[in-house]
C-alpha positions as CSV (number, residue, x, y, z in Angstrom):
1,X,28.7,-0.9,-1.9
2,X,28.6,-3.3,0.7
3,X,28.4,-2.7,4.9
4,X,31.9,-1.8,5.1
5,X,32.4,0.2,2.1
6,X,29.3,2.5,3.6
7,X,30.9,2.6,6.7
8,X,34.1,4.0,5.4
9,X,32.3,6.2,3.6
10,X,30.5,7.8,6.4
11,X,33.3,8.5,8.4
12,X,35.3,10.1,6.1
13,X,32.3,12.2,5.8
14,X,31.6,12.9,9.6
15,X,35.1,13.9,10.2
16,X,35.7,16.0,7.2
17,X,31.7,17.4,7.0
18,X,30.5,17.5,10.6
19,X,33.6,17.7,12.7
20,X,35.9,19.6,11.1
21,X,33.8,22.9,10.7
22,X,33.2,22.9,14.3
23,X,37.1,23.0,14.7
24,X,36.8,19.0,16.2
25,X,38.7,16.9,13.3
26,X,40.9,15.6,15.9
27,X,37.9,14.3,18.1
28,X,37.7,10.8,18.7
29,X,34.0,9.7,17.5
30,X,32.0,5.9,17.0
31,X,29.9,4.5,15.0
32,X,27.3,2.4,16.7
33,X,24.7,0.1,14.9
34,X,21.4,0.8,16.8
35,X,20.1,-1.6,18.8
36,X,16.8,-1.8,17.2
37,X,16.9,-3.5,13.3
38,X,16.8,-0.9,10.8
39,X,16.4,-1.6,7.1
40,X,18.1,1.3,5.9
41,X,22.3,1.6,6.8
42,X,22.1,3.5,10.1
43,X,25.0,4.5,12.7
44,X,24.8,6.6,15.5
45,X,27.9,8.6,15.6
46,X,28.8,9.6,19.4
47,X,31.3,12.1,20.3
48,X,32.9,12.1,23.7
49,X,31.9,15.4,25.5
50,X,29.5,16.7,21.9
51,X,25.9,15.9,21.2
52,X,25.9,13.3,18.6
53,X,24.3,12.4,15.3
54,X,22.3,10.0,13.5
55,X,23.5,9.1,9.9
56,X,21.7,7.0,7.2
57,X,23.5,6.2,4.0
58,X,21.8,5.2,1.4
59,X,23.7,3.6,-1.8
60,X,23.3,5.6,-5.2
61,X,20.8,3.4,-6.3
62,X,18.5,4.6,-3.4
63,X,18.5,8.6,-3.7
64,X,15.1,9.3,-4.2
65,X,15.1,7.8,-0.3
66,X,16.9,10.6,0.4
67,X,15.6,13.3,-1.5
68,X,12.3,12.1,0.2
69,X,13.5,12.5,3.3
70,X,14.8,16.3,2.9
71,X,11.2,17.0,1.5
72,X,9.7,15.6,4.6
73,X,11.7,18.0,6.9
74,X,9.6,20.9,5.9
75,X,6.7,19.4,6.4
76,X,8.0,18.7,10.2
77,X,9.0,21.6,10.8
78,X,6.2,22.9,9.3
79,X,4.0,21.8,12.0
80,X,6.2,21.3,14.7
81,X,6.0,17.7,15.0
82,X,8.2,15.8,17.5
83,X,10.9,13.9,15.4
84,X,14.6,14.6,15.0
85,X,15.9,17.7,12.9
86,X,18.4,17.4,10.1
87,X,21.7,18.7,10.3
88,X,23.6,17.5,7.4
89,X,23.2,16.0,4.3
90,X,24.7,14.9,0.8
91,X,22.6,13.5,-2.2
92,X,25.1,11.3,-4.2
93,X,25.1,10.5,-7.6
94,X,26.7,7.9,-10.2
95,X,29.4,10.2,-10.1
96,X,29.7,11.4,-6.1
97,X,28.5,8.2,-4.6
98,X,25.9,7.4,-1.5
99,X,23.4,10.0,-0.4
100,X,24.2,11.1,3.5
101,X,20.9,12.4,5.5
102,X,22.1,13.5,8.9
103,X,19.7,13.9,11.9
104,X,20.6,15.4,15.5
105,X,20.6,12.1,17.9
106,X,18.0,12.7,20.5
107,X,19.1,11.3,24.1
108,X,15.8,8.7,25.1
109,X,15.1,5.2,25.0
110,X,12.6,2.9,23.8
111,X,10.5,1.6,26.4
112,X,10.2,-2.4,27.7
113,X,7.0,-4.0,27.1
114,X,6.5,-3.7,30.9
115,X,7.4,-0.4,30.9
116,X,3.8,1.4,29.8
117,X,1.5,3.1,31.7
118,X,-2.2,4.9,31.4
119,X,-0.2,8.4,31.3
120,X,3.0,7.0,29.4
121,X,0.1,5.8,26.9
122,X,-2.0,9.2,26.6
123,X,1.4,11.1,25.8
124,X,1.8,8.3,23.0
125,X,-1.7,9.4,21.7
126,X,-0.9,13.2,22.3
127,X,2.7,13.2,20.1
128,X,0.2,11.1,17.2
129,X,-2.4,13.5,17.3
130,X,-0.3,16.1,16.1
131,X,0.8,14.2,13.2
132,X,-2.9,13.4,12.3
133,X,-3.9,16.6,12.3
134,X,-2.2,17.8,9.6
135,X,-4.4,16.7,7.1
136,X,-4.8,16.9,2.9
137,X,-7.6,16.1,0.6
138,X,-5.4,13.1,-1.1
139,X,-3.7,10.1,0.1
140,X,-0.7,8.4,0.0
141,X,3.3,9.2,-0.2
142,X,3.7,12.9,0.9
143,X,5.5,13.5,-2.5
144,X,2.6,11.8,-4.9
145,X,-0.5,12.0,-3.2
146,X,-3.2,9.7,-5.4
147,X,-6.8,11.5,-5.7
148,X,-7.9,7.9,-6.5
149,X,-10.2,5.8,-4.3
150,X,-8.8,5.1,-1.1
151,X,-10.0,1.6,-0.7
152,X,-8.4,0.6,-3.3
153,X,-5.0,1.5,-2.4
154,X,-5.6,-0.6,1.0
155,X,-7.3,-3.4,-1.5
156,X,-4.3,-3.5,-3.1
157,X,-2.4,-4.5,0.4
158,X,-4.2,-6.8,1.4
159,X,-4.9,-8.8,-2.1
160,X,-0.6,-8.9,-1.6
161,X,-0.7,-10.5,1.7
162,X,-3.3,-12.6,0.9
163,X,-1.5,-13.6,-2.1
164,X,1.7,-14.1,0.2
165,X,-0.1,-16.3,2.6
166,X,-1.7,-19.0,-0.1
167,X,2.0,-19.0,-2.0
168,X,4.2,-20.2,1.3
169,X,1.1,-21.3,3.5
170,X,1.4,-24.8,2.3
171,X,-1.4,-25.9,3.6
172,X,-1.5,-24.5,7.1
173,X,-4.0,-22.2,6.0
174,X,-6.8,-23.8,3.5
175,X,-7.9,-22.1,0.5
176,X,-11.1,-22.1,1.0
177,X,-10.4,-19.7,4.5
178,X,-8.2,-17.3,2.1
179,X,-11.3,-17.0,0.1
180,X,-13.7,-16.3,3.0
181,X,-10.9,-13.2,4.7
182,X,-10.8,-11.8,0.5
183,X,-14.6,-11.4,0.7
184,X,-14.8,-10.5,4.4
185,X,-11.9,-7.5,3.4
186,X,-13.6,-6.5,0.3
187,X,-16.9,-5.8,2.1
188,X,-15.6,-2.9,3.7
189,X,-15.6,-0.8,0.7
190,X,-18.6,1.0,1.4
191,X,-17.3,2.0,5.0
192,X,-14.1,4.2,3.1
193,X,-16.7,5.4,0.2
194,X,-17.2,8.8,1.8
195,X,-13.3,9.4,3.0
196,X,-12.1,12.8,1.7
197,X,-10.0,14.1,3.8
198,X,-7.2,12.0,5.1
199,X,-4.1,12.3,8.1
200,X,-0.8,12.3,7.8
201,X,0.3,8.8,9.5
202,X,3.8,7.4,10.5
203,X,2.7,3.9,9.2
204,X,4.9,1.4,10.5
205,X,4.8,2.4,14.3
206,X,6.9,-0.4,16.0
207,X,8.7,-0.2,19.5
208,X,12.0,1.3,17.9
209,X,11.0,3.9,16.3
210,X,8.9,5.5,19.4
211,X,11.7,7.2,21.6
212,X,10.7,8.8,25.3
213,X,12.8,11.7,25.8
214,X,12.7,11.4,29.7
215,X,14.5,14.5,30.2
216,X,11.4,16.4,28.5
217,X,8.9,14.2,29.5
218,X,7.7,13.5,25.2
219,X,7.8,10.8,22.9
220,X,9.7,11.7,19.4
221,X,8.7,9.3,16.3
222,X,11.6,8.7,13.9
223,X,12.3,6.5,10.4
224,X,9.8,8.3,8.2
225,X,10.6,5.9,5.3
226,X,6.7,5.4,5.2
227,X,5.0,9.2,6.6
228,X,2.3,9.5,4.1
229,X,-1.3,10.8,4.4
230,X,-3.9,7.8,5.4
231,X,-6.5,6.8,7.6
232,X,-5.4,7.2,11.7
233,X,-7.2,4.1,12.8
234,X,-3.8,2.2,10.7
235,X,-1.8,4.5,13.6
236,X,-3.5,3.0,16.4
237,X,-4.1,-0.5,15.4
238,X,-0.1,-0.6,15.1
239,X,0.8,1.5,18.1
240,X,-1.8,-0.8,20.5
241,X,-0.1,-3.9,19.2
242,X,3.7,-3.5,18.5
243,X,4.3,-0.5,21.1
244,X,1.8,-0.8,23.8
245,X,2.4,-4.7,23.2
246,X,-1.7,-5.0,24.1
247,X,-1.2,-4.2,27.7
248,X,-4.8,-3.6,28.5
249,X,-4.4,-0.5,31.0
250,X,-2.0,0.8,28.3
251,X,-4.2,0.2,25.4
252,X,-7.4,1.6,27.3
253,X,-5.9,4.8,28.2
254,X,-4.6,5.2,24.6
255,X,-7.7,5.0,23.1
256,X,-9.7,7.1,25.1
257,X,-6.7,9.6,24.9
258,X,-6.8,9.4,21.3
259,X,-10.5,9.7,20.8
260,X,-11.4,11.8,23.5
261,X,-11.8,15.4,21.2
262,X,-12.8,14.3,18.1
263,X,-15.8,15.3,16.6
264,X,-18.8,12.6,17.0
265,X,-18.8,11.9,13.4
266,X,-14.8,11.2,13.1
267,X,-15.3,9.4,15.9
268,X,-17.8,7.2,15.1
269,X,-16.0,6.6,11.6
270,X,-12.9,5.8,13.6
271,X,-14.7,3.2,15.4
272,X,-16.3,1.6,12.9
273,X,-13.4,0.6,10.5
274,X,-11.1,-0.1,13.4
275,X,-11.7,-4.5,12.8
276,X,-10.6,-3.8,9.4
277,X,-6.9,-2.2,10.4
278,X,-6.7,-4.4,13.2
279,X,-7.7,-7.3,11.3
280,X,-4.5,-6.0,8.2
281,X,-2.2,-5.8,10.8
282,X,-3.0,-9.5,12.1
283,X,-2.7,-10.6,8.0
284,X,0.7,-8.7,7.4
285,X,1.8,-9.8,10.6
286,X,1.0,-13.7,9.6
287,X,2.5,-12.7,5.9
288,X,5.4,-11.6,7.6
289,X,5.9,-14.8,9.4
290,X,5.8,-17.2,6.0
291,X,8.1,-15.2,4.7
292,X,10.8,-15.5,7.3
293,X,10.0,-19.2,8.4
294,X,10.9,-19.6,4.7
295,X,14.2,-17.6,4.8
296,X,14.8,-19.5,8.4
297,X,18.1,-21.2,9.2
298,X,17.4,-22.6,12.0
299,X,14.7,-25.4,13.3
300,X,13.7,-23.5,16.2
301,X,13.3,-20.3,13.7
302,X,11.4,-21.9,11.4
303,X,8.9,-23.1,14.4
304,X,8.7,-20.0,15.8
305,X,7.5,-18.4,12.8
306,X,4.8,-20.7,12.2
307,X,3.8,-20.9,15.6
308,X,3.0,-16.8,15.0
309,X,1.6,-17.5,11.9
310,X,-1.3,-19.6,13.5
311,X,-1.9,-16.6,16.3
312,X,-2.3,-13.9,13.8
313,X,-4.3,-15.9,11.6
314,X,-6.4,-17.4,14.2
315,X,-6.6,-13.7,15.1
316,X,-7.4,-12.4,11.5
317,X,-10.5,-14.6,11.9
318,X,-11.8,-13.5,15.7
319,X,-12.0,-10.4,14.2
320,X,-13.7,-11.3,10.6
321,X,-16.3,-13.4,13.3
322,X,-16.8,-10.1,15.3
323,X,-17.2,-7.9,12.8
């Protein structure tokens, strides 16, 4: 089903599944794209005068998305964990159609770049504690945890960006530099040896999935596509860059927030493998830019990309000269 045939889809369903019952199938509603991109099919559905919804749809080849999703409410609730609450939902089939996971809409905003502050910061590090400290002796997705070795799993990342970057590179990044960031990565092994108990992490913290909920004075995380149990440090090495954008104050604040009641030895482990997420997310990041300078349009697209190529791999090796 393309765009439009979800669409339909989904209102047929609000009116008949979420309005009705409340004695509102006359009620006027919209469905708004979110501002932020979203990789899943998401509308906001806004009822004049009624607290609204969140809707994602996923198509019937995608139900296990969905099913995932209803398994990771318990776990929210669970341990009380700021993030929206379901309210509705439909698992589709070959026979019924797209999957329907409904979520209460939450009235914040994502904050501007400009926006953060020391104490904005420390209430970002307070909402990701209590995600990380619900912990389990595996890792990985919260429905098939892997009692295997850790570093391999983040190994196995890397080796795939690495592998990105030398395929559409074309140059602009010798091989012989590849080679040198493999090595530098795989020298960290020893540093995960001991891990054996790991924290549940959002995983792909970005400014639009962060929401300040003014009137309560908290952030709320949403999109758990990717909650699974990992290492924190991945947490914070996104949240400094792609929330706090690297505003210094911001960043400070956060990490002495964050750290501030561990025990020494987490800690000091913390600490210690903190160039190796920081360095991933500088890799992915350059991956990430290959990959859409290739699928680019437009000149100006296709410069812009390689331009933040060079920064995060100029980046990738500060760190690699640091460490």
């Amino acid at each position: 089903m393309n765009d439009s045939a979800l669409e339909s889809f989904l209102r047929e369903y609000v009116r008949g599944q979420l309005l009705e019952p409340r004695g509102l199938g006359v009620a006027e509603f919209r469905l708004v794209e979110p501002e932020t991109g979203v990789k899943t099919f998401v509308r906001l559905v806004e009822i004049p005068g009624q607290a609204g919804y969140a809707a994602r749809v996923y198509p019937r080849r995608e139900r296990r998305r969905a099913v995932r999703r209803l398994q990771l409410e318990k776990l929210l609730l669970q341990n009380d964990l700021s993030a929206p609450r379901l309210v509705n939902w439909r698992l589709g089939s070959i026979w019924r159609g797209p999957s329907i996971v409904v979520e209460e809409l939450l009235r914040g905003r994502h904050l501007a770049p400009g926006e953060w502050t020391a104490p904005l910061a420390e209430r970002l590090a307070a909402t990701l504690l209590r995600f990380h400290a619900v912990s389990s002796p595996r890792h990985g997705p919260i429905e098939k945890p892997s009692s295997g070795a850790f570093f391999d799993s983040q190994w196995s990342k890397v080796r795939h960006r690495l592998r990105g970057v030398r395929r559409r590179a074309g140059g602009r990044v010798p091989r012989r530099a590849l080679a040198e960031a493999a090595r530098w990565f795989r020298s960290w092994r020893p540093q995960f040896a001991g891990m054996d108990s790991f924290d549940l992490i959002h995983d792909k913290l970005n400014s639009g999935n962060v929401l300040w909920l003014q009137a309560e004075e908290r952030f709320a995380l949403l999109d758990f596509e990717t909650l699974q149990y990992g290492s924190r440090v991945k947490d914070w090495a996104q949240a400094e860059h792609d929330v706090l954008t690297e505003n210094e104050a911001a960043v400070q604040a956060f990490r002495a927030a964050s750290t501030a009641n561990l025990p020494p030895p987490t800690r000091q482990f913390c600490e210690s493998v903190a160039p190796f997420f920081h360095a991933y997310y500088h890799l992915s990041e350059a991956a990430t830019a290959l990959k859409r300078s290739r699928r680019a349009t437009r000149l100006a697209a296709v410069d812009g990309n390689l331009i933040k190529l060079e920064r995060h791999w100029a980046e990738v090796e500060r760190i690699m000269g640091e460490s």
